[in-house]
Short mmCIF file of the C-alpha atoms (twelve columns), coordinates in Angstrom:
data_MODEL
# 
_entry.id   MODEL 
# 
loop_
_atom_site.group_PDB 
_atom_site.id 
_atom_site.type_symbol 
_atom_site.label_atom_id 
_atom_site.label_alt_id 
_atom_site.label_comp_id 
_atom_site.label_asym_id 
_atom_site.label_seq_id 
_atom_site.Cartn_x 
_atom_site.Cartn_y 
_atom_site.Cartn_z 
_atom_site.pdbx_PDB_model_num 
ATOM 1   C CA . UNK A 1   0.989   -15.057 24.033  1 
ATOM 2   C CA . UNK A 2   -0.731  -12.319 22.731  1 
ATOM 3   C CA . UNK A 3   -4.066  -13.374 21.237  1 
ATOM 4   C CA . UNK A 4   -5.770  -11.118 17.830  1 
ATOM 5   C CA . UNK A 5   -9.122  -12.446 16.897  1 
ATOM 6   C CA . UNK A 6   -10.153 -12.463 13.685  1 
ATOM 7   C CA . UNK A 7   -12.482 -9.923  11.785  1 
ATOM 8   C CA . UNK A 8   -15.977 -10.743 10.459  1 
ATOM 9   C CA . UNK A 9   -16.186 -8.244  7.640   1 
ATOM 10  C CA . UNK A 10  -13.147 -6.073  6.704   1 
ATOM 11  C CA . UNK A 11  -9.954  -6.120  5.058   1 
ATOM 12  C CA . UNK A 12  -6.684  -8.262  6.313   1 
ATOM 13  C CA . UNK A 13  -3.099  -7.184  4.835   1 
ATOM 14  C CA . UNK A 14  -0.792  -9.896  5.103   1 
ATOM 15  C CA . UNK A 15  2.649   -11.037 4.695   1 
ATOM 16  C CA . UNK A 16  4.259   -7.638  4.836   1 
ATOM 17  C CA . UNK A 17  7.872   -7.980  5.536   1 
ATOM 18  C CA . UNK A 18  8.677   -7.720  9.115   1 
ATOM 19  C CA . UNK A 19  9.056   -3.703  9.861   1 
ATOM 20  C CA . UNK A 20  7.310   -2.506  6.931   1 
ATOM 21  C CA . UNK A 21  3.875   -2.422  8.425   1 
ATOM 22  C CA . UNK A 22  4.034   0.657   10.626  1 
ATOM 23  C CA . UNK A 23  4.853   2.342   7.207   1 
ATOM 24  C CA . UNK A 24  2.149   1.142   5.342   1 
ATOM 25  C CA . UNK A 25  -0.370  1.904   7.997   1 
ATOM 26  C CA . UNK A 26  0.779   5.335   7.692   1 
ATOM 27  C CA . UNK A 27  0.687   5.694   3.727   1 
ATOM 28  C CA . UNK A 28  -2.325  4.065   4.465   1 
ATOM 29  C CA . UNK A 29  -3.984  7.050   6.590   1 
ATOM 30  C CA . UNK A 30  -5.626  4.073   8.940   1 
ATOM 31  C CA . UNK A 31  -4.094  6.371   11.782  1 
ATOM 32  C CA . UNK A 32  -6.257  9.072   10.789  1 
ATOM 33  C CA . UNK A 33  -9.400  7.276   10.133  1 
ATOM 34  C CA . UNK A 34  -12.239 6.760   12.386  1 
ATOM 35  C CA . UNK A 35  -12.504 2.559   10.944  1 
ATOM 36  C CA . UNK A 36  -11.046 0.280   13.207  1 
ATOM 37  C CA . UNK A 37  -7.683  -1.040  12.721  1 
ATOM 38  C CA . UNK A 38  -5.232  -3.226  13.882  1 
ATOM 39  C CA . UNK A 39  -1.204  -3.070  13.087  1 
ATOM 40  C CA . UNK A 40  0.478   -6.073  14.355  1 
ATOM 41  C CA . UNK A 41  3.940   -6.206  14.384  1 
ATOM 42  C CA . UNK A 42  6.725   -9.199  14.483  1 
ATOM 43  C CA . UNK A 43  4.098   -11.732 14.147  1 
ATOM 44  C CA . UNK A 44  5.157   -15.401 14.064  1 
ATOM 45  C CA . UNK A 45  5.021   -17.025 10.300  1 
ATOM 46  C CA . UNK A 46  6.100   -19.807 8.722   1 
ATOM 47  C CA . UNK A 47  6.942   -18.342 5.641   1 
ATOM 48  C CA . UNK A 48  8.486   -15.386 6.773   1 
ATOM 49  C CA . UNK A 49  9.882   -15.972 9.871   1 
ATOM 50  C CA . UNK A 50  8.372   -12.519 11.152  1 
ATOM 51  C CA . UNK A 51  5.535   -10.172 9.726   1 
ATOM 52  C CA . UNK A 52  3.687   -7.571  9.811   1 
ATOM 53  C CA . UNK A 53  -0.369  -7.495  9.488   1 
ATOM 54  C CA . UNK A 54  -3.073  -5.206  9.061   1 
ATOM 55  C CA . UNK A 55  -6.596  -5.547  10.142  1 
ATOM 56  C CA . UNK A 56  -9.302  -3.197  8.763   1 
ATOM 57  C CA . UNK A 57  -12.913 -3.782  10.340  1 
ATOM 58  C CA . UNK A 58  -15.660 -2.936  7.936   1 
ATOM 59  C CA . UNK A 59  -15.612 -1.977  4.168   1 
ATOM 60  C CA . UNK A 60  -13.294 1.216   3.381   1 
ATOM 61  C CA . UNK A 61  -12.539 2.839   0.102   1 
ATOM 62  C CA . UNK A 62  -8.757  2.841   0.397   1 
ATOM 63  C CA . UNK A 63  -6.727  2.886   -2.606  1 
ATOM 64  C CA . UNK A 64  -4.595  -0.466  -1.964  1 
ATOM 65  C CA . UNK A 65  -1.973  0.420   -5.203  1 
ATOM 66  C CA . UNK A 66  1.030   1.882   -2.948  1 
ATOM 67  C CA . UNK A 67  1.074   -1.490  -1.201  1 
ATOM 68  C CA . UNK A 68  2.795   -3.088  -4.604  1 
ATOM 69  C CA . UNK A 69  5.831   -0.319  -4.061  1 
ATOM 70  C CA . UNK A 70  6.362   -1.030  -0.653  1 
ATOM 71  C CA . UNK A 71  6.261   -4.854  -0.723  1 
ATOM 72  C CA . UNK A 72  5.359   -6.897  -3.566  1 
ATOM 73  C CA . UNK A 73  5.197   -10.104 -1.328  1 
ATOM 74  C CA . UNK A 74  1.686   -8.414  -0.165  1 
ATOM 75  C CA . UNK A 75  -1.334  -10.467 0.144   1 
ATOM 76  C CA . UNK A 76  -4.517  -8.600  0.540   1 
ATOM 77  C CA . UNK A 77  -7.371  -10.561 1.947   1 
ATOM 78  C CA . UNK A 78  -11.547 -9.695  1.767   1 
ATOM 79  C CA . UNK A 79  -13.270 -11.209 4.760   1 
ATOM 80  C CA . UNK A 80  -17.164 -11.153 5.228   1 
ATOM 81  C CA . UNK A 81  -18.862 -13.728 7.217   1 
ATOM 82  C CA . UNK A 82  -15.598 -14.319 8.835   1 
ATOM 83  C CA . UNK A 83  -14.100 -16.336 5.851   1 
ATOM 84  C CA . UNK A 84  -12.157 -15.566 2.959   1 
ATOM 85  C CA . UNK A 85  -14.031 -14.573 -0.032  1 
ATOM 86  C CA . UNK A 86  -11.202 -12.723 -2.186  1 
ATOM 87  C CA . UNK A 87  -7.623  -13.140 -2.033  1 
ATOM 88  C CA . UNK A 88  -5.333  -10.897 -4.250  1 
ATOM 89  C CA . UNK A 89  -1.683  -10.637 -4.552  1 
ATOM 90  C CA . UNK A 90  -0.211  -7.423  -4.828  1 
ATOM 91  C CA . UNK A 91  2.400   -5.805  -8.033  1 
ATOM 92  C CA . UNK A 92  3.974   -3.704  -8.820  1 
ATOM 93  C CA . UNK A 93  1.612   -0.871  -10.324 1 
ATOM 94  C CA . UNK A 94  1.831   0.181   -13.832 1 
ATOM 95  C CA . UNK A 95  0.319   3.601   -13.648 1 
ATOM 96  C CA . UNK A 96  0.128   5.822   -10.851 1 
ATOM 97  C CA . UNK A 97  -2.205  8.919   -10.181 1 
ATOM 98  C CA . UNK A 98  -1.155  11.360  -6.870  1 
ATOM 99  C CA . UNK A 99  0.529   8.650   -4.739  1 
ATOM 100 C CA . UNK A 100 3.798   10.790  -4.980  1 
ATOM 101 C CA . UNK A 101 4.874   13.796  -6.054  1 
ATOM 102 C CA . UNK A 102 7.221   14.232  -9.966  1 
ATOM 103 C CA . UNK A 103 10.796  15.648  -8.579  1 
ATOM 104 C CA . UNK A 104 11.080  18.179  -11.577 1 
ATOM 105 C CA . UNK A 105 10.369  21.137  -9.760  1 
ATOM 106 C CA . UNK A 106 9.295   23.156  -12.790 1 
ATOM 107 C CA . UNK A 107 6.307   20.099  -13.316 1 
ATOM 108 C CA . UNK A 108 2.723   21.567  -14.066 1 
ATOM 109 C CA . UNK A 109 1.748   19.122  -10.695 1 
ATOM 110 C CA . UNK A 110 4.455   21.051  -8.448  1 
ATOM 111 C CA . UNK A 111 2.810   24.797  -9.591  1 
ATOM 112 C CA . UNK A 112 -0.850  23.932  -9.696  1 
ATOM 113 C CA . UNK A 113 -2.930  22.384  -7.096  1 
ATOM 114 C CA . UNK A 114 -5.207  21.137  -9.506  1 
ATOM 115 C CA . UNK A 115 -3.194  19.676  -11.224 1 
ATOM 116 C CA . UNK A 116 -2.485  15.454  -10.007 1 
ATOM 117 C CA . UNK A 117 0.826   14.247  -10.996 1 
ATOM 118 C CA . UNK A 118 0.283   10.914  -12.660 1 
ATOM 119 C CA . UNK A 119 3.064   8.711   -13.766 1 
ATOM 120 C CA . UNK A 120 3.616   4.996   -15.876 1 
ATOM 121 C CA . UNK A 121 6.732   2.794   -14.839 1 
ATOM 122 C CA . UNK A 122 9.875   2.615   -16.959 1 
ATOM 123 C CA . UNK A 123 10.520  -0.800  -17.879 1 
ATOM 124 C CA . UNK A 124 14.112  -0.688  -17.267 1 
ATOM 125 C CA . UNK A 125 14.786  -3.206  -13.805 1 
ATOM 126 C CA . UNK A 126 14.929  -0.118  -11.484 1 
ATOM 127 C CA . UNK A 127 11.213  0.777   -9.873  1 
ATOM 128 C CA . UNK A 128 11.232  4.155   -12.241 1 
ATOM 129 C CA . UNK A 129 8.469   6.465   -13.294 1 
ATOM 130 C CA . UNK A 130 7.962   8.916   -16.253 1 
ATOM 131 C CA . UNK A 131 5.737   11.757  -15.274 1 
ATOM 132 C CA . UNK A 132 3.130   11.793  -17.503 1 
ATOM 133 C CA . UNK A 133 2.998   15.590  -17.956 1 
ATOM 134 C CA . UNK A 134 7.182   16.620  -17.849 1 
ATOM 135 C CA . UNK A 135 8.633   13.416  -18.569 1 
ATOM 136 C CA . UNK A 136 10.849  13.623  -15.597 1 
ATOM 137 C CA . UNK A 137 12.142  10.355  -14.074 1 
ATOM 138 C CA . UNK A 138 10.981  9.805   -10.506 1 
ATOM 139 C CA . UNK A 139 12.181  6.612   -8.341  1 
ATOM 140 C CA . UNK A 140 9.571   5.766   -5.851  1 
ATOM 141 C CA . UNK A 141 11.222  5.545   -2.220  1 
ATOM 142 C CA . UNK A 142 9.850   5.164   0.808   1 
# 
């Protein structure tokens, strides 16, 4: 059996739905980061059956708000001295600021590069967004 120790300071993402963690990891940009990182994949759980986890040694200044939009059953864990200090569960986000791009391809953000699209969900059932600059309706997808 294949044995992952745990981290002593860092950040642990947990409970992502089995397959869903190689994407995350990825929106993620831990494969382009020098911090050290762990992606394990079809991990044993209770819960779940299967997961997916992250490992993140060390402290890093990664914006965490995407992980709501890929999997809401998300729990994000804070380690330091080896033990849990802050657990948080993921949601859905209510406002967004460059995580994805506004479809209208007419949108201020599409033209100029200074320019960050930023959008606030649509209460409506489906995971919408209105573009806060066009109004355009943009459906997040992976």
């Amino acid at each position: 059996m294949l044995k992952v120790t745990g981290i002593e300071k860092g950040i642990v993402i947990d409970h992502i739905t089995a397959g869903k963690g190689l994407k995350i990891f990825q929106k993620l940009n831990l494969d382009k980061n020098k911090t050290q990182a762990v992606l394990l994949l079809n991990v044993v759980s209770h819960e779940l059956g299967q997961k997916d986890m992250i490992k993140i040694q060390d402290d890093l200044d990664i914006d965490l708000t995407i992980l709501g939009l890929i999997d809401p059953n998300i729990t994000v864990n804070y380690i330091r001295d080896d033990k849990i200090q802050k657990k948080m569960q993921v949601s859905i986000p209510h406002k967004i600021k460059g995580l994805f791009e506004c479809k209208n391809p007419r949108c201020i953000t599409t033209e100029d590069q200074y320019a960050e699209a930023e959008f606030t969900l649509v209460p409506n059932g489906k995971i919408k967004y209105r573009c806060n600059y066009c109004e355009e309706l943009t459906e997040y997808k992976l």
